[in-house]
N, C-alpha and C positions, 0 to 999 in steps of 0.2 A: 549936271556935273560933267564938264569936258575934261580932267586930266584922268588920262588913258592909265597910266599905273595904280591911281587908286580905285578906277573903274574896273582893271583885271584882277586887282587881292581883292574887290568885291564878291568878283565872278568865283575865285579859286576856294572863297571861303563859303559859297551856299548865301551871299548877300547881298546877290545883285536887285533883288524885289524891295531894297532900299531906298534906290535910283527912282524909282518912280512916284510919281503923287498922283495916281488918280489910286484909290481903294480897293479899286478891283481888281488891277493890275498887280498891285503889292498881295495881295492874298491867294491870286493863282500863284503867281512866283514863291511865294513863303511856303505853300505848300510844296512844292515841288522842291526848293531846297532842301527840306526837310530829308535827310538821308534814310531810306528806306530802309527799315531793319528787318532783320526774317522773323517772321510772324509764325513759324514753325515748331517757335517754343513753347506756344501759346495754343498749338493747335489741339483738339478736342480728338483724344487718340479712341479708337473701337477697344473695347475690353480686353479683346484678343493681341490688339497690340500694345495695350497697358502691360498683358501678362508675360509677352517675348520681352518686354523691355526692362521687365524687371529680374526674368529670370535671366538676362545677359548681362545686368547688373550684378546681380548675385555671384554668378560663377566666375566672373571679371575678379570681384573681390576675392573670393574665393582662392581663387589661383596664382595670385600678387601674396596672399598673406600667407599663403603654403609654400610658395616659392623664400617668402621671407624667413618663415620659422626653420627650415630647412638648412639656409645659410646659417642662422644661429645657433641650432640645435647639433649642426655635424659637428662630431667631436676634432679638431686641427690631428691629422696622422703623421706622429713624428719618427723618425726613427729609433729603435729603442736600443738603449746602452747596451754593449756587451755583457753587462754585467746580471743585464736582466733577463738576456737569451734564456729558453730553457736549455741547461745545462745538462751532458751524459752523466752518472750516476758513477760515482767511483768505486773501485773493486772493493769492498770491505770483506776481510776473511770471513766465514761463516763460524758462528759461536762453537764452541768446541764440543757440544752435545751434539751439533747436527755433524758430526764430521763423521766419516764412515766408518763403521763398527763392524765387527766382526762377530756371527752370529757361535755359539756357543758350542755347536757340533763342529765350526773351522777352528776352533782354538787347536794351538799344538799343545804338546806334551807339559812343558814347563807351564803354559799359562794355566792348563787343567789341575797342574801341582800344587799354581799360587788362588788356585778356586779353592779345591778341597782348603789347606791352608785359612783362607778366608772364613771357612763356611758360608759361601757363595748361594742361592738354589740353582737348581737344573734346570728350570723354565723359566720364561719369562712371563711376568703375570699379563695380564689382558689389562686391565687400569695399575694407576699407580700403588709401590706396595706402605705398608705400614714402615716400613726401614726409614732408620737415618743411619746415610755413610759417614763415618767420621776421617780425618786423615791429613797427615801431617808430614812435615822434612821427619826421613828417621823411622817412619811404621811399620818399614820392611825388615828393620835391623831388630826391631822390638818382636817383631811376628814371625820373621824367620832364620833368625841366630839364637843359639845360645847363651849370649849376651845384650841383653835388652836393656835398657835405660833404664832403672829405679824411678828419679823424679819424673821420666814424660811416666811413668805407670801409673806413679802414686797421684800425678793430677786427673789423670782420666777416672781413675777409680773413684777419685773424691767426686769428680762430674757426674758419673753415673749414679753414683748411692744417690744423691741429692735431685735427680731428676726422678728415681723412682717409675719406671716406664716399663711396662711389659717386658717378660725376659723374650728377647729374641727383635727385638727392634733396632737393640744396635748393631751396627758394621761396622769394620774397621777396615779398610783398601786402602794399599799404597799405591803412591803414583810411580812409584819405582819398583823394581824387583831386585831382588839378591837373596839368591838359593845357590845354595853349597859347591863351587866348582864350575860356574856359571860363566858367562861375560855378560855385566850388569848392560851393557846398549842393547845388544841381542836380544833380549829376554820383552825388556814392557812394549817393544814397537814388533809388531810384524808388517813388515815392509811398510806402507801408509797406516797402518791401522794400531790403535793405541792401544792396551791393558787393559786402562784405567776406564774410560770413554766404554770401553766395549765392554766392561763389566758394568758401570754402570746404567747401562740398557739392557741389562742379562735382568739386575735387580728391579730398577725403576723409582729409585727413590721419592720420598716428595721432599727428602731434605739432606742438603750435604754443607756438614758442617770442618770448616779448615782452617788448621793453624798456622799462621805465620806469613810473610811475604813471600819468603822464598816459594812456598809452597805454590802461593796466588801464580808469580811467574812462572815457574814450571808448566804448571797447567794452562797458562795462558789465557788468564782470566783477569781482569782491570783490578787496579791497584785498588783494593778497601782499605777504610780503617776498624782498625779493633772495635766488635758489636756491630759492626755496619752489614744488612741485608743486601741483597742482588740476588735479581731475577733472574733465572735462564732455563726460561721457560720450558717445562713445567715444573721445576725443582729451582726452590727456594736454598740461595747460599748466606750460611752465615761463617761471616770472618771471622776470627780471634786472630788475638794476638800470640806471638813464637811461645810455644807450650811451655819451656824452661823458663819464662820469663815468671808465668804464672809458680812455679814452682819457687820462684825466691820474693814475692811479692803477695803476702796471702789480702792484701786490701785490694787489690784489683782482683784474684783469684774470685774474692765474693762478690763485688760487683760484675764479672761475668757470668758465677752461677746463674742470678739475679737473671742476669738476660738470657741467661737459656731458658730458665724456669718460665718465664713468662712469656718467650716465644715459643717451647715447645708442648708445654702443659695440652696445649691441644689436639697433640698425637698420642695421648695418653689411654 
């Protein structure tokens, strides 16, 4: 074959052992086309390099799918709303039992007056005592005037017969004072420190029982409703409603005995 172009796409494609017709010829050339491949894959590795070859197999793997789970697994870190900051803690007043008291030997004159008056005790006990304080708008007028209110009497009296409770359990403290020739602001505060608060830490009630709303605000205790409990801790309050109210409504009168009875049966 004389034409030189098809003679060099022979040469460039491994086919030039074409070109020839003697047998010998074509089969050295055919060999030698033949593109030589690395026979490296095929080669017969020693044990020892079976064993590198597999343990740098392994840690290959290894290292790519740790590197993967990693990328998967890290949680995306965003920035987090203001509203999720941890936020400062706001002033909340402190309940009106922890507020500071005044121990029994600082009381002044009047408040020693409105003790005896009470029949308060002189010590304060070690654990809580068997007392329930009771008290109400008005128990200062009742306990130290002259002129005390008939109906708040006659409903307390009607409360007491019907709970039947060891003599000397109840109390009766006002949150206010008014003794004879007095100025009623002077009297239940000395200076920061309250009457009421400070006797009831003299006493230690496990239970204070109070009428009315007016009363709840004064003392500064959260709005209840009539028969409603609240903790503050360790004495148990129970609300009522305005005591005069009881005095012209005797059907709600016995549905509160009702829930005295059965809430206090167990100081009995």
């Amino acid at each position: 074959m004389q034409n030189p172009f098809l003679l060099q796409t022979f040469k460039s494609q491994g086919l030039n052992y074409l070109l020839f017709d003697n047998p010998e010829q074509k089969k050295e050339h055919s060999s030698l086309a033949i593109p030589q491949k690395q026979h490296t894959q095929n080669k017969i590795l020693s044990p020892a390099q079976e064993y590198k070859k597999a343990n740098t197999a392994t840690e290959l793997y290894q290292k790519v799918t740790a590197q993967n789970y990693t990328q998967i697994t890290e949680p995306i870190k965003k920035p987090l709303k203001k509203s999720l900051l941890p936020q400062k803690p706001k002033d909340y007043p402190a309940p009106p039992l922890y507020q500071n008291v005044l121990a029994f030997n600082q009381w002044n004159k009047t408040w020693k007056e409105a003790h005896a008056r009470c029949k308060l005790p002189f010590e304060r006990p070690k654990n809580l005592s068997k007392q329930i304080i009771w008290t109400y708008a008005g128990l200062e007028q009742d306990l130290f005037t002259d002129s005390p209110n008939a109906d708040r009497r006659n409903v307390i009296a009607t409360i007491i017969k019907a709970l039947a409770l060891p003599k000397g359990t109840h109390l009766f403290l006002p949150y206010k004072l008014f003794l004879p020739n007095q100025d009623n602001a002077s009297i239940a505060m000395e200076n920061e420190y309250s009457f009421f608060w400070s006797a009831m830490d003299l006493v230690r009630p496990r239970v204070l029982v109070i009428f009315g709303q007016e009363a709840l605000e004064d003392l500064e205790l959260p709005p209840l409703l009539p028969t409603q409990k609240y903790t503050l801790s360790p004495i148990t309050i129970y609300a009522l409603d305005n005591i005069l109210y009881y005095s012209q409504n005797n059907k709600d009168t016995e549905v509160m005995i009702n829930f005295l009875i059965s809430n206090l049966k167990i100081y009995a």
